[in-house]
C-alpha positions in Angstrom: -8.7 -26.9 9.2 -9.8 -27.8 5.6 -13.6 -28.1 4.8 -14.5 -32.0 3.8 -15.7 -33.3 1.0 -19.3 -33.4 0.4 -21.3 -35.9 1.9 -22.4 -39.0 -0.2 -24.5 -42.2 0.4 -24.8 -42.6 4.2 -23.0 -45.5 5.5 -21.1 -46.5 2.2 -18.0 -43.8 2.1 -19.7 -43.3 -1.5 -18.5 -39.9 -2.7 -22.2 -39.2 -4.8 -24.2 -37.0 -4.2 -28.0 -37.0 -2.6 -29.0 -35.2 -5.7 -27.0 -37.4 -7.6 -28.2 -40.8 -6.0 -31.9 -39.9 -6.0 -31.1 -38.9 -10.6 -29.7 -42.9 -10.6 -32.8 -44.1 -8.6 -35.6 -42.7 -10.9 -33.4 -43.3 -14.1 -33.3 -46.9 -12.5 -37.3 -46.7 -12.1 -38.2 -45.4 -15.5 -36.4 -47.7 -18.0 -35.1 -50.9 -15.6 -31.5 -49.1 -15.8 -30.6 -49.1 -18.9 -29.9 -45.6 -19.5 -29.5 -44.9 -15.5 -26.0 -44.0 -13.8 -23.1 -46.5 -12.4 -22.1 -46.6 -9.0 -18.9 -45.4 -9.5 -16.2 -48.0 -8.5 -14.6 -48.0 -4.8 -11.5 -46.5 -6.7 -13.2 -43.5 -8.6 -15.0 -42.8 -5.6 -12.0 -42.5 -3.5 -9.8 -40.3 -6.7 -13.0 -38.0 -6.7 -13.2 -37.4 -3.1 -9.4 -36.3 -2.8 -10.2 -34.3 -5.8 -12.7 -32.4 -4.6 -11.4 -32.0 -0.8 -8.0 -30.5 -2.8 -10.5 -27.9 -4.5 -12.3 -27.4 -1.1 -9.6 -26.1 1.0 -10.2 -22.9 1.8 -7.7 -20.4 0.4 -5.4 -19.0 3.4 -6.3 -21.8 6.0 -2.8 -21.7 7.8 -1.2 -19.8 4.8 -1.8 -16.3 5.6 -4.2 -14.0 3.1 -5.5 -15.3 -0.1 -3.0 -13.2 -2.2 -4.7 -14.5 -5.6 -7.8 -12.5 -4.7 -5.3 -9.3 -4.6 -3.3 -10.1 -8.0 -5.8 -8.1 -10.4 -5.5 -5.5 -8.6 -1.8 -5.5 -8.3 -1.7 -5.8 -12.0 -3.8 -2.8 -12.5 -1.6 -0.9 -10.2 1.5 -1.4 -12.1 2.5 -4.0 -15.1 6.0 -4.6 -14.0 7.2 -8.2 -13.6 8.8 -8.6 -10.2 6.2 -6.2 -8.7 3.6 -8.9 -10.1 5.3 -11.4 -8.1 4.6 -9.9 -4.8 0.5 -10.1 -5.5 0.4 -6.9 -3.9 -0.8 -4.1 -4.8 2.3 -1.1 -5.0 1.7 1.5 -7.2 4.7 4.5 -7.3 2.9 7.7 -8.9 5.7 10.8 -9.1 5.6 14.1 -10.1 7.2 17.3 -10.6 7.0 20.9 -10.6 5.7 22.4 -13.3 8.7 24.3 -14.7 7.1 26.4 -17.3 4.9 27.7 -14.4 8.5 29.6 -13.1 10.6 29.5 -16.5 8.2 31.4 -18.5 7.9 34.5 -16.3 11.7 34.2 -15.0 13.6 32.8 -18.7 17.4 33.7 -17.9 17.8 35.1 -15.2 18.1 34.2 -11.2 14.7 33.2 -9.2 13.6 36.0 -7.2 12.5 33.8 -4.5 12.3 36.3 -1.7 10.0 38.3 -3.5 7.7 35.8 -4.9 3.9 35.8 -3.4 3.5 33.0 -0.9 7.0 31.4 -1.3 8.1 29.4 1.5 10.9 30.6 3.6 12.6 29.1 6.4 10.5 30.5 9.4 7.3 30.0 7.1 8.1 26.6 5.3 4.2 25.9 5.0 3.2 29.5 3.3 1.3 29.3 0.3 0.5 26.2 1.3 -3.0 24.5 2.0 -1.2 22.3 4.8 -0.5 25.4 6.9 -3.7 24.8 8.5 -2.9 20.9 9.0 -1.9 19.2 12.1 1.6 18.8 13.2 3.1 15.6 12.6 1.8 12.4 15.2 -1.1 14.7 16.0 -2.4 14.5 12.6 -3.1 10.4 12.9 -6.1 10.4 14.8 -6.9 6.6 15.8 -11.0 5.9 15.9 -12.8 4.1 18.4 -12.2 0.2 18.5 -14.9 -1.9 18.2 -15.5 -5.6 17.8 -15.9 -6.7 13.9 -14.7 -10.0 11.7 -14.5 -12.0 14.6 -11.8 -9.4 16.6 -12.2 -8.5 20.1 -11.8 -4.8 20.5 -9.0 -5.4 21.9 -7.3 -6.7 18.8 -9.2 -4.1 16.7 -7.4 -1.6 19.4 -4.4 -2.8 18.8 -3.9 -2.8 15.0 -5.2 0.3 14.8 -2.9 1.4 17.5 -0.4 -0.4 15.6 -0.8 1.1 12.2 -0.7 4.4 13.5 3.1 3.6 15.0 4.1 2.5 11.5 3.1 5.3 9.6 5.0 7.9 12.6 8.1 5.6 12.0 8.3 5.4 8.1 6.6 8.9 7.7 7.5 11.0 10.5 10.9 10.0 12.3 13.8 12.3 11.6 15.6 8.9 11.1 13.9 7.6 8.9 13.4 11.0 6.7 17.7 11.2 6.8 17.5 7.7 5.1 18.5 5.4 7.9 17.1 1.7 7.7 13.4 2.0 10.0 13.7 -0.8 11.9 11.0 0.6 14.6 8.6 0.5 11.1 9.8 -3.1 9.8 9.7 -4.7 13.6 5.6 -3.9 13.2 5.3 -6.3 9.9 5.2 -9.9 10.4 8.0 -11.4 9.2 6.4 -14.6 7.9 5.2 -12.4 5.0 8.4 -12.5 2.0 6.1 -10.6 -0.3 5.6 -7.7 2.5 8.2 -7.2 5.1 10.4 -9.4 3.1 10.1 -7.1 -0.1 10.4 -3.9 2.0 13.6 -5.4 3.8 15.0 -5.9 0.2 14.1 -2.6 -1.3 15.9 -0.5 1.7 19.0 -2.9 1.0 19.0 -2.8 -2.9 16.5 -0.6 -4.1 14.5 -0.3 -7.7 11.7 0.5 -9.6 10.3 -3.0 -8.7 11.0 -3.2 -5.7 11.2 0.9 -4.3 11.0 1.4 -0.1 9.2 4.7 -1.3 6.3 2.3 -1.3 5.9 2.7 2.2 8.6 5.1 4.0 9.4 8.7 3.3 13.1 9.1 2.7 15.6 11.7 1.6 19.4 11.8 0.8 20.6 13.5 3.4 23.5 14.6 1.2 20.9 16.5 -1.1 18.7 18.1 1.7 18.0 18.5 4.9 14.9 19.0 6.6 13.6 23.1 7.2 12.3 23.1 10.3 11.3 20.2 12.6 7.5 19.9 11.6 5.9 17.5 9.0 2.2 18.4 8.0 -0.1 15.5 8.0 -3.7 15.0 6.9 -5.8 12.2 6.1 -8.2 9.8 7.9 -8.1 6.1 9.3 -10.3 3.3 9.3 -11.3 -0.2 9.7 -14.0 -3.2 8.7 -14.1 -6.6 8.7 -11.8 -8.9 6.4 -13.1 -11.5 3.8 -13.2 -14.1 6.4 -13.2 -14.9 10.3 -10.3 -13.7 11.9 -9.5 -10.8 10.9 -9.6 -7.4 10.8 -8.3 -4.7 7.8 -7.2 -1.0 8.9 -7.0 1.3 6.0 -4.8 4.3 6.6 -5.3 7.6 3.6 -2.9 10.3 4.6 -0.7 13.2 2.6 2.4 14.3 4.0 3.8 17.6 3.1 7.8 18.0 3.8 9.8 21.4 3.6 13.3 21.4 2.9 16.2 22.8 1.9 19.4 21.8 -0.2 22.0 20.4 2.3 24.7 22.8 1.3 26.0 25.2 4.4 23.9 28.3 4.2 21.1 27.5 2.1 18.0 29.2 2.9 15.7 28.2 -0.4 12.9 25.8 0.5 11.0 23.5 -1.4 8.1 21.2 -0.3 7.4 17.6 -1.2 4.2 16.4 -0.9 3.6 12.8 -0.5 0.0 10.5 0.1 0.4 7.3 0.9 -2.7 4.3 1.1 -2.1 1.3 3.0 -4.2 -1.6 3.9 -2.9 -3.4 6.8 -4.7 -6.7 8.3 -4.7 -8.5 11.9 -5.2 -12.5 12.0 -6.4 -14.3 14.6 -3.5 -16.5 14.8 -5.7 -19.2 15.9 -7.5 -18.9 12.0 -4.3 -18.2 9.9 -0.9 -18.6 10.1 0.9 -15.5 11.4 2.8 -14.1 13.7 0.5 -13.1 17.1 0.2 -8.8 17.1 2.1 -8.5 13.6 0.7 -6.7 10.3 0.2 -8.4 7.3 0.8 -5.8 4.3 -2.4 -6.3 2.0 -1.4 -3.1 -0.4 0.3 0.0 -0.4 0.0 2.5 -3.1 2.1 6.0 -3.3 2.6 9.4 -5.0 4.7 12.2 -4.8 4.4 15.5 -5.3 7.8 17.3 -6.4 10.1 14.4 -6.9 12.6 14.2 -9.6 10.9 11.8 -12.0 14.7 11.0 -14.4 15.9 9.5 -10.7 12.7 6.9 -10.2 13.7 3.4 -8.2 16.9 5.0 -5.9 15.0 4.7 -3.3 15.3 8.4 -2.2 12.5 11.7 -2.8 14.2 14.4 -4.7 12.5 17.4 -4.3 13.0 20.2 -6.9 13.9 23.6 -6.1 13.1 26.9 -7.8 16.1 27.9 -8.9 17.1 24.4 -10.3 13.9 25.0 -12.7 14.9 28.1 -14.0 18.6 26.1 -14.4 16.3 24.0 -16.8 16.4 20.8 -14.6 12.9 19.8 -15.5 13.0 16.6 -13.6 10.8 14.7 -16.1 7.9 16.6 -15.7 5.8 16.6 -18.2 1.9 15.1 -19.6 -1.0 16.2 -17.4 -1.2 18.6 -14.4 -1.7 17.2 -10.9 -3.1 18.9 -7.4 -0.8 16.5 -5.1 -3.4 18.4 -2.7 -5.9 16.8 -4.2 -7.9 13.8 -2.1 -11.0 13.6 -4.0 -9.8 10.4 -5.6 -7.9 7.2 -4.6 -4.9 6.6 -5.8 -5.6 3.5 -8.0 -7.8 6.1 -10.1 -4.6 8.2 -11.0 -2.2 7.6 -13.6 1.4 6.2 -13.0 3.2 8.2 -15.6 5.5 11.4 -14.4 2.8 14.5 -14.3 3.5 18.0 -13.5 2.1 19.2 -10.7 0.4 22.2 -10.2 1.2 23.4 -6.5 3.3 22.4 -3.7 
């Protein structure tokens, strides 16, 4: 439903103003007219009326969100055209191990990795690691209370809250979708009236890039590379929800970190790595009575990404390629390099944190 046009003179269709009437009556007053206002004409009257009910419809009135309000801060996410298009903002921050931190002490010669402090191992894939004392997995997504807020029952509030937390099990947690199979539980929870969200996603699992990367939003691996060590996936982080910009709906904001153990694919291999991966999303609920969406689907306002221990040189695959000790000492840097990074760290959102390949500091 559009807003109208301002009201003008009662009773004439006139498109001026009360303010604007009552200037043309005193100029009329004060010098007999000659320096007072026309009327307009019954044909600028009508052109300015459709010209100002054009500029008064509200933005996203049966269109969905009002994606130019998002474009500055897709832009300050990442400058790369295609990415721009979507008006989203995706940001893909990735980093690797540090490989001075193991070269320097172990230059030519094999990794000692049984005998290193705190070095994960297959029956302790979390040691050394803060996210030993994390929850496990599904457990680690703790849904608040619903309550009623931007014009959403709790009921609806329940419900995409509910909603969000199934996506992020799916495209985070489900041995599926970690093996690099298509996450069609994940994708069915988008609305599909949204090309720049599911639509983008749908295309990045298909034909994947560094404009267009499913990493954005689901954890995947090559399966030919690596294979999970052990059945648990750490998970911290919080979720929350407020009001939108409008009537109708209601934003849930999920912060979490990930921390993934594996080991290289090959039969017999017993070294493990961890990736560590932190993913913010902002997912909204309309009142499909307000805006035009699909009833109980999520709209995808932003997603932003980084990983910790991910082969930088192999960026837009759409795979995580963790880094191993001994590949290190091999002198496979994986493009680490510039400033050190705690992928620990949540101090700071993500948006604060530079895109360019880091080394990380821990895993």
């Amino acid at each position: 439903m559009g807003t109208s046009a301002p009201e003008g003179r009662p009773g004439d269709g006139s498109s001026v103003s009360d303010e604007e009437w009552a200037r043309f009556l005193r100029a009329a007053e004060e010098d007999g007219g000659a320096s007072a206002p026309k009327e307009p004409s019954a044909d600028e009257r009508a052109e300015r009326a459709a010209r100002i009910a054009r500029s008064a419809q509200p933005e996203g009135w049966r269109t969905g969100p009002a994606w130019r309000e998002i474009d500055g801060r897709a832009r300050r996410r990442r400058n790369v055209t295609g990415v721009l298009r979507m008006l989203l903002a995706v940001g893909l921050l990735v980093v690797a191990i540090r490989p001075g931190l193991i070269t320097d002490r172990f230059a030519g010669a094999a990794p000692p990795v049984g005998t290193l402090p705190d070095a994960p191992t297959l029956t302790e894939p979390f040691r050394g690691s803060p996210a030993a004392r994390w929850a496990d997995g599904a457990a680690g997504i703790v849904v608040p209370e619903a309550k009623p807020v931007g014009g959403m029952s709790r009921q609806d509030v329940q419900h995409a809250l509910t909603s969000t937390k199934t996506l992020l099990v799916a495209a985070n947690l489900d041995p599926a979708t970690l093996r690099g199979e298509r996450p069609r539980a994940a994708l069915d929870l988008l609305d599909p009236l949204q090309t720049d969200g599911r639509g983008v996603l749908e295309k990045a699992l298909t034909d994947p890039g560094v404009d267009r990367d499913p990493l954005w939003v689901f954890s995947r691996f090559d399966p030919s590379e690596v294979r999970p060590a052990g059945d648990v996936v750490k998970v911290q982080g919080r979720l929350t929800y407020d009001k939108g910009d409008r009537d109708g709906e209601v934003r849930v904001h999920a912060d979490y970190t990930f921390v993934y153990p594996v080991v290289k694919a090959d039969p017999g291999a017993t070294e493990v790595a961890r990736t560590i991966v932190r993913r913010q999303l902002t997912l909204v609920l309309y009142d499909p009575e307000k805006t035009r969406t699909t009833p109980g689907k999520l709209y995808v306002l932003r997603m932003d990404e980084s990983a910790g221990n991910d082969d930088c040189s192999r960026d837009g695959d759409g795979f995580l390629h963790p880094q191993f000790l001994s590949d290190l000492v091999a002198g496979e840097d994986g493009g680490g390099g510039g400033r050190e990074i705690d992928p620990y760290d949540r101090s700071k959102p993500l948006d604060e944190q530079s895109q360019e390949c880091g080394t990380v500091t821990r895993t």
